[in-house]
mmCIF file of the protein (N, C-alpha, C, O) and its ligand, coordinates in Angstrom:
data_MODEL
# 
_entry.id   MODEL 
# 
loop_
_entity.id 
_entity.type 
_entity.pdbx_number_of_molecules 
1 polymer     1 
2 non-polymer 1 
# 
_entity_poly.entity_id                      1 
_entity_poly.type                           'polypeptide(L)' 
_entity_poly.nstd_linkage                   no 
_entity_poly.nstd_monomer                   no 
_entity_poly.pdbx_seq_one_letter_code       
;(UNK)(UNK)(UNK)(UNK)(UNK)(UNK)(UNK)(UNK)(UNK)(UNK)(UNK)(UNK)(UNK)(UNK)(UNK)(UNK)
(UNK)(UNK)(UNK)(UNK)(UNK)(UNK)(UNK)(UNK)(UNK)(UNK)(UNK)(UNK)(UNK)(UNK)(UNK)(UNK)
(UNK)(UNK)(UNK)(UNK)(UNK)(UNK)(UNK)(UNK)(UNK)(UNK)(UNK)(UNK)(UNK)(UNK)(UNK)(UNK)
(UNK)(UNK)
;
_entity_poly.pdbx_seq_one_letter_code_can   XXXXXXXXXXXXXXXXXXXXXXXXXXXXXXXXXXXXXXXXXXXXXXXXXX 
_entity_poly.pdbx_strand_id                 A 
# 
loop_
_entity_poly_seq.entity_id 
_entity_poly_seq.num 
_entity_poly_seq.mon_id 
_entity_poly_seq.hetero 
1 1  UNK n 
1 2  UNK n 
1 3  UNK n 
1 4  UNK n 
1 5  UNK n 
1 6  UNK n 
1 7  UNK n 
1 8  UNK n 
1 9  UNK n 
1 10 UNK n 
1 11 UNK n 
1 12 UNK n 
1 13 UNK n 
1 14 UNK n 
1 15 UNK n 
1 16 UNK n 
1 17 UNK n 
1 18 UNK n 
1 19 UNK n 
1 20 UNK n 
1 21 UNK n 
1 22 UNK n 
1 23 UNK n 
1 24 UNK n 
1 25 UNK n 
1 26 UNK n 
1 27 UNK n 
1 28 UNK n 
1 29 UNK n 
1 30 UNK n 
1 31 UNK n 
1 32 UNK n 
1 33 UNK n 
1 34 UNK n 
1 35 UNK n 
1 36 UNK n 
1 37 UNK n 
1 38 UNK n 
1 39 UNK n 
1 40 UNK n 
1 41 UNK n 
1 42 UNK n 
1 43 UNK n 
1 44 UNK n 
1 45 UNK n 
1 46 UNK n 
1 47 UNK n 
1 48 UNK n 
1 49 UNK n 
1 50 UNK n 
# 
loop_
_struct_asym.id 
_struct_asym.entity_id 
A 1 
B 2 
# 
loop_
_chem_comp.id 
_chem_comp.type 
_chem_comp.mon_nstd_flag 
UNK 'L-peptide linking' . 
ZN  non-polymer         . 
# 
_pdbx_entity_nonpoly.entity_id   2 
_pdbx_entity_nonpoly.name        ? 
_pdbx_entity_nonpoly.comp_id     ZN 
# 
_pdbx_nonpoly_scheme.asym_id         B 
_pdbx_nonpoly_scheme.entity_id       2 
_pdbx_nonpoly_scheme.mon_id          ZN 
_pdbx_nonpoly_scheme.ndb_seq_num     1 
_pdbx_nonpoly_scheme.pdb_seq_num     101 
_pdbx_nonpoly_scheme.auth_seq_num    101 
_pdbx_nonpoly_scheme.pdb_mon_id      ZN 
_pdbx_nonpoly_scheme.auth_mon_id     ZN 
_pdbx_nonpoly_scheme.pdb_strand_id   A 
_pdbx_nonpoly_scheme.pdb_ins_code    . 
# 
loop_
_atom_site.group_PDB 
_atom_site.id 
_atom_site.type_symbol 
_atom_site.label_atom_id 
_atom_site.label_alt_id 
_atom_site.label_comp_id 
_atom_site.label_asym_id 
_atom_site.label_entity_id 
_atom_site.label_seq_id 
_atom_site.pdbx_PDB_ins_code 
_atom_site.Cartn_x 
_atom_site.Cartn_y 
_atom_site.Cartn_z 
_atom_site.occupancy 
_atom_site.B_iso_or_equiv 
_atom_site.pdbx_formal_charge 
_atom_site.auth_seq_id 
_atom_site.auth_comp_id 
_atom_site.auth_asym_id 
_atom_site.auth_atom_id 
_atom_site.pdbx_PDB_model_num 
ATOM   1   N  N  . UNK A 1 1  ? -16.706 45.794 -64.139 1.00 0.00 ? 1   UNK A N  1 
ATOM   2   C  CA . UNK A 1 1  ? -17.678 45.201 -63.217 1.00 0.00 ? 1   UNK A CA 1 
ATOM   3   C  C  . UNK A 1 1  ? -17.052 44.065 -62.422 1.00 0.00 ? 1   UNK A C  1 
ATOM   4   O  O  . UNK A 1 1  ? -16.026 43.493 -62.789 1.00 0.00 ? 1   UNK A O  1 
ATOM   5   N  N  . UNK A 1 2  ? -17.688 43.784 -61.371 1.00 0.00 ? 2   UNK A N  1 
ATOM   6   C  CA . UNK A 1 2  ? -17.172 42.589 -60.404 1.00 0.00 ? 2   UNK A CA 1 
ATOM   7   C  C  . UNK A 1 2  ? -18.328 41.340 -60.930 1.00 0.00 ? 2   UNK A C  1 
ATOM   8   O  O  . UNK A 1 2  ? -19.487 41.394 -61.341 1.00 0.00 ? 2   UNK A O  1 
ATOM   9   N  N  . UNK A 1 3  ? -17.385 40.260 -60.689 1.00 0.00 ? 3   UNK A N  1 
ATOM   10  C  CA . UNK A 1 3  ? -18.923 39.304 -60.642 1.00 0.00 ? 3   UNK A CA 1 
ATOM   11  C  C  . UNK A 1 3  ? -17.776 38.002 -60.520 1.00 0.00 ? 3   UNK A C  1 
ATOM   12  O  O  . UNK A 1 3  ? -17.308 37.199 -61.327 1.00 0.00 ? 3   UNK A O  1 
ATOM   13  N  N  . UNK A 1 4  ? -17.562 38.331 -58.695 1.00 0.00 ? 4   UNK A N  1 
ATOM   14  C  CA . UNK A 1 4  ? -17.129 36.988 -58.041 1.00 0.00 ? 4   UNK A CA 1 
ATOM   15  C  C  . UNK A 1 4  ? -18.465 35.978 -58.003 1.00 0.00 ? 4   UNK A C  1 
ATOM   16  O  O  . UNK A 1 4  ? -19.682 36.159 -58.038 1.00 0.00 ? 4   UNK A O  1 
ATOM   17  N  N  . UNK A 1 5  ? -17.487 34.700 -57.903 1.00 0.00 ? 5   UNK A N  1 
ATOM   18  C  CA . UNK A 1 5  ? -17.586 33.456 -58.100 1.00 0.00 ? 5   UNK A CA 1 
ATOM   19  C  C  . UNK A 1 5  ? -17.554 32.643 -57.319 1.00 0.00 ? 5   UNK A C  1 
ATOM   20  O  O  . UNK A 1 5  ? -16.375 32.549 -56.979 1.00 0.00 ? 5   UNK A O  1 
ATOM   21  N  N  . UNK A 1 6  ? -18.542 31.485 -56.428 1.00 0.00 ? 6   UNK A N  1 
ATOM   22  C  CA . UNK A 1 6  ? -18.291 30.905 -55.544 1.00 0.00 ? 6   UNK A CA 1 
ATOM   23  C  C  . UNK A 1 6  ? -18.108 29.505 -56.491 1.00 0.00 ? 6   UNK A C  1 
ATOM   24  O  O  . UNK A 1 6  ? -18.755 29.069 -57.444 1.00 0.00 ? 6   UNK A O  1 
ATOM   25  N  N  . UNK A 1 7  ? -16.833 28.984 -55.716 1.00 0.00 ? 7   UNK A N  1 
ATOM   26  C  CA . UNK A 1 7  ? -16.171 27.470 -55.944 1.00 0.00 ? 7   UNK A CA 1 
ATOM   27  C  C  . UNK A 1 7  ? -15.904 26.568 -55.234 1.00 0.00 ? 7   UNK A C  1 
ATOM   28  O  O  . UNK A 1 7  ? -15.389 26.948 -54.182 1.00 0.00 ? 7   UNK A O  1 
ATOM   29  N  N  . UNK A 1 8  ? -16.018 25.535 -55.326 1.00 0.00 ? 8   UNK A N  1 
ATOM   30  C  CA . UNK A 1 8  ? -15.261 25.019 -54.145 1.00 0.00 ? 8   UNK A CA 1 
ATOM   31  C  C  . UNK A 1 8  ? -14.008 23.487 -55.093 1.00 0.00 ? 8   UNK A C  1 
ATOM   32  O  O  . UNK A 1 8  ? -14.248 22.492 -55.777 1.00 0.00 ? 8   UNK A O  1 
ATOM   33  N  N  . UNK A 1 9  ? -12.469 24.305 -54.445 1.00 0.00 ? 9   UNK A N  1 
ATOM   34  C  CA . UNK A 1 9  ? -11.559 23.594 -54.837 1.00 0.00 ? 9   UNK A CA 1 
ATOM   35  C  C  . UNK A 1 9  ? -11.266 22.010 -54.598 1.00 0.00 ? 9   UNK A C  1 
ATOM   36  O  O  . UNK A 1 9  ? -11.770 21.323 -53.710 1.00 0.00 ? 9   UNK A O  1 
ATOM   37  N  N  . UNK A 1 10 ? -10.437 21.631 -55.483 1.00 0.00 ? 10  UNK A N  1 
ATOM   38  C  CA . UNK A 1 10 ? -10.271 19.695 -55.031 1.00 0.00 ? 10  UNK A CA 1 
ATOM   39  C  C  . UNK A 1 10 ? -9.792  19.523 -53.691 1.00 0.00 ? 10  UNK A C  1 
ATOM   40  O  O  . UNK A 1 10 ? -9.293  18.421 -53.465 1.00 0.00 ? 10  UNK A O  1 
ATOM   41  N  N  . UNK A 1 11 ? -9.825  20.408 -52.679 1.00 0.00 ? 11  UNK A N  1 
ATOM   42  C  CA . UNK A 1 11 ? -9.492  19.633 -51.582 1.00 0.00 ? 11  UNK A CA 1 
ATOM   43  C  C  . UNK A 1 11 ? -11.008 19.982 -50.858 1.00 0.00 ? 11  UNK A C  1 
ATOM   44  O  O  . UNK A 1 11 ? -11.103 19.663 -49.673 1.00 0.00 ? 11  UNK A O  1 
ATOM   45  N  N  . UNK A 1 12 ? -11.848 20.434 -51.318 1.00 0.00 ? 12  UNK A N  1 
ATOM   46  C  CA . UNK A 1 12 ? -13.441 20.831 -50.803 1.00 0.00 ? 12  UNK A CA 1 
ATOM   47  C  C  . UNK A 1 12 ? -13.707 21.448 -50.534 1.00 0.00 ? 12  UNK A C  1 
ATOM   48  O  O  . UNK A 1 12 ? -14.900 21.539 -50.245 1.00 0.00 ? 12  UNK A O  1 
ATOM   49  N  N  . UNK A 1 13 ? -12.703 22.622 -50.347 1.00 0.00 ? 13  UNK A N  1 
ATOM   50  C  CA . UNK A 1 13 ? -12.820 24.387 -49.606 1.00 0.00 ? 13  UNK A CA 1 
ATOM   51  C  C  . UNK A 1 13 ? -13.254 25.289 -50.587 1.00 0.00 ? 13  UNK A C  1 
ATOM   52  O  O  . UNK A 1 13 ? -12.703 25.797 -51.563 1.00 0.00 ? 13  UNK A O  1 
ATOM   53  N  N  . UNK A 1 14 ? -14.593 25.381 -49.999 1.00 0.00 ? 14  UNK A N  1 
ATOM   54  C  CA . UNK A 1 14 ? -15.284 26.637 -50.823 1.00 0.00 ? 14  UNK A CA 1 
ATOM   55  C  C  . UNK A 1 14 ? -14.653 27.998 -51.157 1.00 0.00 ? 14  UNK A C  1 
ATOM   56  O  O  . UNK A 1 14 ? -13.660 27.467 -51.653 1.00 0.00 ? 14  UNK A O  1 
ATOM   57  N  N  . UNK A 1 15 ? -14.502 28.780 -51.242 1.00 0.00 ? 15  UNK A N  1 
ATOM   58  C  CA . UNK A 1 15 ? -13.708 29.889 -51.876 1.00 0.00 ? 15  UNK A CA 1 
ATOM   59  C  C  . UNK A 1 15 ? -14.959 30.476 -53.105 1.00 0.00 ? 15  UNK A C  1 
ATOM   60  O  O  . UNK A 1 15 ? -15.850 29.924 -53.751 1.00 0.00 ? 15  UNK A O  1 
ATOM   61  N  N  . UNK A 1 16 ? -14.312 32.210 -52.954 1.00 0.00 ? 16  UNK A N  1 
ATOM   62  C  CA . UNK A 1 16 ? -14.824 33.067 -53.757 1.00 0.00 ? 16  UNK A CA 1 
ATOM   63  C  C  . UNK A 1 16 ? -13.939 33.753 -53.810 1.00 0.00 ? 16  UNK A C  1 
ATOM   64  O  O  . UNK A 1 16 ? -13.222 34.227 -52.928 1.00 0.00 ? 16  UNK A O  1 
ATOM   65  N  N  . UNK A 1 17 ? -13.944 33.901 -55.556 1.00 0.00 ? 17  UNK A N  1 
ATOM   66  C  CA . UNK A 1 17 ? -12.813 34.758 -56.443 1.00 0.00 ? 17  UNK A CA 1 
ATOM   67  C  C  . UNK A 1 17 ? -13.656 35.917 -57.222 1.00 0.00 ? 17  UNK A C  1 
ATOM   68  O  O  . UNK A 1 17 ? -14.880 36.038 -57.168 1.00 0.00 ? 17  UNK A O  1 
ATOM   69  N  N  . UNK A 1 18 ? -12.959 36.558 -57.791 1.00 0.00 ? 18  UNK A N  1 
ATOM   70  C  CA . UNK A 1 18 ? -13.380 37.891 -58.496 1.00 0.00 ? 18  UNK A CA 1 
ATOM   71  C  C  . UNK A 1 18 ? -12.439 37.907 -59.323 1.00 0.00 ? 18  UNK A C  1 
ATOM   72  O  O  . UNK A 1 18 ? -11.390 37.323 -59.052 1.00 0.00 ? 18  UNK A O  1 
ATOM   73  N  N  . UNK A 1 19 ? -12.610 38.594 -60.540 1.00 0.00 ? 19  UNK A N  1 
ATOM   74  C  CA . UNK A 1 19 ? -12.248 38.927 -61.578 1.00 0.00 ? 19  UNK A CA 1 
ATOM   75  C  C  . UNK A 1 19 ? -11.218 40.298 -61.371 1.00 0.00 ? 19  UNK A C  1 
ATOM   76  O  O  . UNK A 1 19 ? -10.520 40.790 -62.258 1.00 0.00 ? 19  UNK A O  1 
ATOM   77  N  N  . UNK A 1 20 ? -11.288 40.610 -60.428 1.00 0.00 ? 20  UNK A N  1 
ATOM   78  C  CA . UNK A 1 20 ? -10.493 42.092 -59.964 1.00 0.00 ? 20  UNK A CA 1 
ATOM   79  C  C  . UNK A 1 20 ? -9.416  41.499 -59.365 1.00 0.00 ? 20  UNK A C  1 
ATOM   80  O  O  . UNK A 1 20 ? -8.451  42.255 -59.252 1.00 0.00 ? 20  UNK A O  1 
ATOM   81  N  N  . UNK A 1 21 ? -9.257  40.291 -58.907 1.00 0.00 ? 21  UNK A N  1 
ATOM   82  C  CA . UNK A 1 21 ? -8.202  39.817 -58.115 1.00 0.00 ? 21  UNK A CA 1 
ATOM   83  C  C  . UNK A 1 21 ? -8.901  39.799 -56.930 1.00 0.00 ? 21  UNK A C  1 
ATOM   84  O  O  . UNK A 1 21 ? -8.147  39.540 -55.992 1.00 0.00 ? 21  UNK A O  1 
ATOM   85  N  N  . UNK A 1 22 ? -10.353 40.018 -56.515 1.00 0.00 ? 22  UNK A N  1 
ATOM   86  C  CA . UNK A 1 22 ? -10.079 39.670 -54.574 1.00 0.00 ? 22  UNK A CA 1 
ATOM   87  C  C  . UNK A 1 22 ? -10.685 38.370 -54.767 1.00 0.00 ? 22  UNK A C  1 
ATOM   88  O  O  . UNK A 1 22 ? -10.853 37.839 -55.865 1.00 0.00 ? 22  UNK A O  1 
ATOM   89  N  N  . UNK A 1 23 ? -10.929 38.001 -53.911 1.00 0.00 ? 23  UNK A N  1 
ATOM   90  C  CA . UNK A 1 23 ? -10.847 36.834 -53.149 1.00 0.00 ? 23  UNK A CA 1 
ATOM   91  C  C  . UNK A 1 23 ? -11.194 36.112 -51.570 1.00 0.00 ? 23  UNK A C  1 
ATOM   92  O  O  . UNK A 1 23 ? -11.003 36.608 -50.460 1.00 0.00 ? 23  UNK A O  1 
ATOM   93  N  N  . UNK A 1 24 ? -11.621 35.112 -51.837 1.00 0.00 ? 24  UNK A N  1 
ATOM   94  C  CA . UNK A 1 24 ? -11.612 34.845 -49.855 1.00 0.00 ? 24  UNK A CA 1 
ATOM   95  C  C  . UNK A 1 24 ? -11.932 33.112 -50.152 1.00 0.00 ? 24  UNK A C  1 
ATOM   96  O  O  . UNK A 1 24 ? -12.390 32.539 -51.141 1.00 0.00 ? 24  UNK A O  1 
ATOM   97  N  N  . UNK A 1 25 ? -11.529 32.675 -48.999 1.00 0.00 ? 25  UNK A N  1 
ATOM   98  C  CA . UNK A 1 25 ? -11.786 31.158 -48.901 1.00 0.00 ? 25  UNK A CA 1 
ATOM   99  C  C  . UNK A 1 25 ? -12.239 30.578 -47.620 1.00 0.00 ? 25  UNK A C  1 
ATOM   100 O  O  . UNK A 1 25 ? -11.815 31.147 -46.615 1.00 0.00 ? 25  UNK A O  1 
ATOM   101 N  N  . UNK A 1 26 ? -12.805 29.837 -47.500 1.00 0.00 ? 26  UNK A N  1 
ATOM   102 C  CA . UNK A 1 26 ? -13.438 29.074 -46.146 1.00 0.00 ? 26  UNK A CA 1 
ATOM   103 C  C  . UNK A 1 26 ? -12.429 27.496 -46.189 1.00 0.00 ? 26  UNK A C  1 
ATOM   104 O  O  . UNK A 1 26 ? -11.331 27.086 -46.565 1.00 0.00 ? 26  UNK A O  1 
ATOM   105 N  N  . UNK A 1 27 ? -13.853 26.967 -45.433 1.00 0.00 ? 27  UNK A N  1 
ATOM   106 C  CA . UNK A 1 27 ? -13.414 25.053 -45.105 1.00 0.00 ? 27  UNK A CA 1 
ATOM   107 C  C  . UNK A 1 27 ? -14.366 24.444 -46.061 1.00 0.00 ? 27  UNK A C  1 
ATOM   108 O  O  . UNK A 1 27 ? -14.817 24.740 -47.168 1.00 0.00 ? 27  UNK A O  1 
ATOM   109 N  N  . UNK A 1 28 ? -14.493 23.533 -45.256 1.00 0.00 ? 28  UNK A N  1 
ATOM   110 C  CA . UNK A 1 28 ? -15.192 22.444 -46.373 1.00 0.00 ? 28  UNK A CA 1 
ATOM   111 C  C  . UNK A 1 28 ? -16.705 22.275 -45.719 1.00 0.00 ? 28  UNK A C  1 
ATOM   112 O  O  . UNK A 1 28 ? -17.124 21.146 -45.974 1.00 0.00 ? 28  UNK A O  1 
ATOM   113 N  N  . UNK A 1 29 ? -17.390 22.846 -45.162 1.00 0.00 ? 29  UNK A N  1 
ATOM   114 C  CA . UNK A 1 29 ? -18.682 22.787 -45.012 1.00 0.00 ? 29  UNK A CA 1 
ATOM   115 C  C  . UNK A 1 29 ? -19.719 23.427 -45.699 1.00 0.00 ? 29  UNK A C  1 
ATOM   116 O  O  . UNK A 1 29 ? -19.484 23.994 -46.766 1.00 0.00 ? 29  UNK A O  1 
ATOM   117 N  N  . UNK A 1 30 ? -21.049 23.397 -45.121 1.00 0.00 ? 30  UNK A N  1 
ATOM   118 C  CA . UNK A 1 30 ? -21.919 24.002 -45.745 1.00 0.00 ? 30  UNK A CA 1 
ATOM   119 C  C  . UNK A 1 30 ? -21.652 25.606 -45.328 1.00 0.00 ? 30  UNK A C  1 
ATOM   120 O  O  . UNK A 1 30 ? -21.594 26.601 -46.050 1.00 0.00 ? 30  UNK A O  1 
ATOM   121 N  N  . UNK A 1 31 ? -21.557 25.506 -44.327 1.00 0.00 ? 31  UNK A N  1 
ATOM   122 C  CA . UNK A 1 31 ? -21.842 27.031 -43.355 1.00 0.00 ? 31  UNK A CA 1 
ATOM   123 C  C  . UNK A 1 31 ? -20.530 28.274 -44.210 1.00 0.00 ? 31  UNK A C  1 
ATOM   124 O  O  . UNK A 1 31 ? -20.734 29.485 -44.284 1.00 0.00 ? 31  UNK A O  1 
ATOM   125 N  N  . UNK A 1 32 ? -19.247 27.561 -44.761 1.00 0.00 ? 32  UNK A N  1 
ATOM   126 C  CA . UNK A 1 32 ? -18.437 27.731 -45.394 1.00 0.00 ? 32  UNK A CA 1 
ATOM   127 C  C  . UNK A 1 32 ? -18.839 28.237 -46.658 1.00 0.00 ? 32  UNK A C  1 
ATOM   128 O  O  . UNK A 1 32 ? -18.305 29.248 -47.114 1.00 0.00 ? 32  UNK A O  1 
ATOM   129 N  N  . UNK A 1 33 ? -20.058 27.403 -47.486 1.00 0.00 ? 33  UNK A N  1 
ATOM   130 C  CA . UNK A 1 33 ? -20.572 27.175 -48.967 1.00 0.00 ? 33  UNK A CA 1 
ATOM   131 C  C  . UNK A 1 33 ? -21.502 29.076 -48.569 1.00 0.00 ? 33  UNK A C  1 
ATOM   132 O  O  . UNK A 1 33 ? -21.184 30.144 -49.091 1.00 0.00 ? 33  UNK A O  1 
ATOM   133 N  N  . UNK A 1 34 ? -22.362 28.896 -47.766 1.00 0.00 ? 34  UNK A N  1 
ATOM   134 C  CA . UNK A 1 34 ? -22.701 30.476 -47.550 1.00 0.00 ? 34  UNK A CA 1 
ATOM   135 C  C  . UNK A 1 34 ? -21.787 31.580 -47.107 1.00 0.00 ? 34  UNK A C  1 
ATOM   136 O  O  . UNK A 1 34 ? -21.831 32.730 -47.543 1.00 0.00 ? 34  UNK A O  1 
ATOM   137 N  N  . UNK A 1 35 ? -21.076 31.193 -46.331 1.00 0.00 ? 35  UNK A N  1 
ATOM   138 C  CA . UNK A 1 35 ? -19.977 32.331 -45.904 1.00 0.00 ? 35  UNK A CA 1 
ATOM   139 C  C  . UNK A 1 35 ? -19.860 32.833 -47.312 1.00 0.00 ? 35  UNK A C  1 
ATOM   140 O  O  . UNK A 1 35 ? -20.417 33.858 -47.706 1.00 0.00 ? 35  UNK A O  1 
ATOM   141 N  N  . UNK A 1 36 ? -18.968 31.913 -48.184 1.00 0.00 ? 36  UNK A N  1 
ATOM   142 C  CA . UNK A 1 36 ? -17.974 32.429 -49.627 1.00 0.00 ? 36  UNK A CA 1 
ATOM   143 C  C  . UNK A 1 36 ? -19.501 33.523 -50.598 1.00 0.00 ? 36  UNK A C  1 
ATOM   144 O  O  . UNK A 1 36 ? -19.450 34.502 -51.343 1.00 0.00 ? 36  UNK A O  1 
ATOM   145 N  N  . UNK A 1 37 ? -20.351 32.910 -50.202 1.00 0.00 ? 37  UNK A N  1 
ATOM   146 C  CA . UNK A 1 37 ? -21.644 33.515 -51.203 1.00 0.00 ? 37  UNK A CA 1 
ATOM   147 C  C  . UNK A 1 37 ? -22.237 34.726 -50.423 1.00 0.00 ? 37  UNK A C  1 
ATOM   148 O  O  . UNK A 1 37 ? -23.048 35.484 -50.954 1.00 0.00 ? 37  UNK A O  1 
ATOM   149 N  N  . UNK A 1 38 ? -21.919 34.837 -49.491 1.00 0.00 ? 38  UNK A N  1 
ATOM   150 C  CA . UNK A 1 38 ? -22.582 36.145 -48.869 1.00 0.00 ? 38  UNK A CA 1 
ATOM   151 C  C  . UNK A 1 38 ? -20.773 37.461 -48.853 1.00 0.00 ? 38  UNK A C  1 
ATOM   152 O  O  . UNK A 1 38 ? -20.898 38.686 -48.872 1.00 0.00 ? 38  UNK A O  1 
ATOM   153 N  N  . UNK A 1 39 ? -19.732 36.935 -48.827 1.00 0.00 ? 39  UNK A N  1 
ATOM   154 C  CA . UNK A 1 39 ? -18.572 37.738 -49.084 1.00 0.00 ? 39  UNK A CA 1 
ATOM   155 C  C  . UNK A 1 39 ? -18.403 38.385 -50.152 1.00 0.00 ? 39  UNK A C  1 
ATOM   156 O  O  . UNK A 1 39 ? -17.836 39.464 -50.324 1.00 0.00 ? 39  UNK A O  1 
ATOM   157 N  N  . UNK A 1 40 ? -19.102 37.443 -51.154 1.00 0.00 ? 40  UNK A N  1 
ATOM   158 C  CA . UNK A 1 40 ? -18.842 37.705 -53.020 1.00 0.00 ? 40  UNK A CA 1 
ATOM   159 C  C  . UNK A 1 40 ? -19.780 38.547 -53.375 1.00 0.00 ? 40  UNK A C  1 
ATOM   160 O  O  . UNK A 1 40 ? -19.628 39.366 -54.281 1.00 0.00 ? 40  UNK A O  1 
ATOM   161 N  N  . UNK A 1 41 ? -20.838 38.415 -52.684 1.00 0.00 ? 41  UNK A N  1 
ATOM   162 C  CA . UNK A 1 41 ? -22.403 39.645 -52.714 1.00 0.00 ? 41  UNK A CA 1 
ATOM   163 C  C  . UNK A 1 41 ? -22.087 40.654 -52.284 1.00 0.00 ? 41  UNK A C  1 
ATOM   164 O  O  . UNK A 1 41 ? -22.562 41.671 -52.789 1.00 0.00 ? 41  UNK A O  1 
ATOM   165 N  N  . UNK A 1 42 ? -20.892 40.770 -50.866 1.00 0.00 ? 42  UNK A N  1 
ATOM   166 C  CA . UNK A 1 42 ? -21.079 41.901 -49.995 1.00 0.00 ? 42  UNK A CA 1 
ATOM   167 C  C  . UNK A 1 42 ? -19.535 42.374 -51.234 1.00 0.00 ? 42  UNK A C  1 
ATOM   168 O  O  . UNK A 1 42 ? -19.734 43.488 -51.719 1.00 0.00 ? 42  UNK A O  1 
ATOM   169 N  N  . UNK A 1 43 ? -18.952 42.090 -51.449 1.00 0.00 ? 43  UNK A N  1 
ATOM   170 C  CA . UNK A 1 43 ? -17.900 42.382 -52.234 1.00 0.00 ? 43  UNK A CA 1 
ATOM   171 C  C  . UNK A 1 43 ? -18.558 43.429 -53.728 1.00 0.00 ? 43  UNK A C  1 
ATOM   172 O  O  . UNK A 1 43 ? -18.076 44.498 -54.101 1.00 0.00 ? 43  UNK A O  1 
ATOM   173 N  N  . UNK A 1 44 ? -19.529 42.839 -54.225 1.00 0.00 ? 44  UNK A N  1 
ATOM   174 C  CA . UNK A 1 44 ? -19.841 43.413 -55.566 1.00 0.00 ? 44  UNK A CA 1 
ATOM   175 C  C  . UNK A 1 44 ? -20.242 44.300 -54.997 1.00 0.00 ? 44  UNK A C  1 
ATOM   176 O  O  . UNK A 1 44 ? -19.770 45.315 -55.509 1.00 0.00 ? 44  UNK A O  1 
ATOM   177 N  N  . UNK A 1 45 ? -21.322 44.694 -53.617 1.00 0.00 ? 45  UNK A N  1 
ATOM   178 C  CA . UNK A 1 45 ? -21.791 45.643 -53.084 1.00 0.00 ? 45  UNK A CA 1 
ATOM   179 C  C  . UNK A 1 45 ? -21.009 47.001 -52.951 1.00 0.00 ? 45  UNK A C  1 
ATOM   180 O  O  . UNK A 1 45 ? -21.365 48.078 -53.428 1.00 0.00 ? 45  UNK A O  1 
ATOM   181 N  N  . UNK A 1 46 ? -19.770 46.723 -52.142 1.00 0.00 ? 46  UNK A N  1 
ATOM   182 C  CA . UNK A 1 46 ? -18.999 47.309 -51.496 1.00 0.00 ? 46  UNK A CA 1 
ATOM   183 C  C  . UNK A 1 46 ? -18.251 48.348 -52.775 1.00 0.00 ? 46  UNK A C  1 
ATOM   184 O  O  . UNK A 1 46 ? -17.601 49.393 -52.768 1.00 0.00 ? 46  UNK A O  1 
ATOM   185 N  N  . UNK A 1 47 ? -18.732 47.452 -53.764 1.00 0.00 ? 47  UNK A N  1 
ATOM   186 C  CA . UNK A 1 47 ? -17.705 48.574 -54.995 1.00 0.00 ? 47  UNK A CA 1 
ATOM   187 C  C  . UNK A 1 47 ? -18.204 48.346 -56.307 1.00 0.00 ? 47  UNK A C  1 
ATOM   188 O  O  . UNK A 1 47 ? -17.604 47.734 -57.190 1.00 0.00 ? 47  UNK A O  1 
ATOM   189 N  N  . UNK A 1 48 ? -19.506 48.947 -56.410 1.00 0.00 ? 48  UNK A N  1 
ATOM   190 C  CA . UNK A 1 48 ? -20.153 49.304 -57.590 1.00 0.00 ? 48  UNK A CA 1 
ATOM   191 C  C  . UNK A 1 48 ? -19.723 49.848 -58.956 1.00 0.00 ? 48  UNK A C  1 
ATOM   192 O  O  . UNK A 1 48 ? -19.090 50.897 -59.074 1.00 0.00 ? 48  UNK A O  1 
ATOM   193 N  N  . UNK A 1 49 ? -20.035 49.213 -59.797 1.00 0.00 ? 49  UNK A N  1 
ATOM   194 C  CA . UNK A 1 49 ? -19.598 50.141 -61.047 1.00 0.00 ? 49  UNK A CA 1 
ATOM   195 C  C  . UNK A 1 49 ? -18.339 49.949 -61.499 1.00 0.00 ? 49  UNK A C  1 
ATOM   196 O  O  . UNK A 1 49 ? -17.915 50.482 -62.525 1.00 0.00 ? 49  UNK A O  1 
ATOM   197 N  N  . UNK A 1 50 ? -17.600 49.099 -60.686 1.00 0.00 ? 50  UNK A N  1 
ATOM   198 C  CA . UNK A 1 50 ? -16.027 49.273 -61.572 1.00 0.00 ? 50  UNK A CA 1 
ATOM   199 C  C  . UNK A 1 50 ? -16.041 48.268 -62.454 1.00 0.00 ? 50  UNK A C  1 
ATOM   200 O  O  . UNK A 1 50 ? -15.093 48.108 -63.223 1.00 0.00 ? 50  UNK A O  1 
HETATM 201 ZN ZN . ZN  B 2 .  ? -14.090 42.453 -57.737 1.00 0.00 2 101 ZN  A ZN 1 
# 
């Protein structure tokens, strides 16, 4: 199963990781804080079941 993770690292850049290895990262805003959370949704979407 997938079940990325939104974070945001010590320099403030939100980022979303997965347990499969993908991944993606933004900046340091809010608009950033949704980007990483709507990538990590469309990500689990995109590949069900593994
Ligand atoms: Zn994954």
């Amino acid at each position: 199963m997938h079940h990325p993770h939104v974070a945001c690292d010590p320099h403030g850049h939100w980022r979303w990781t997965c347990q499969c290895g993908a991944g993606g990262h933004g900046q340091t805003s809010h608009r950033d804080w949704h980007w990483a959370l709507v990538a990590a949704l469309v990500h689990t979407a995109a590949m069900p079941g593994e």
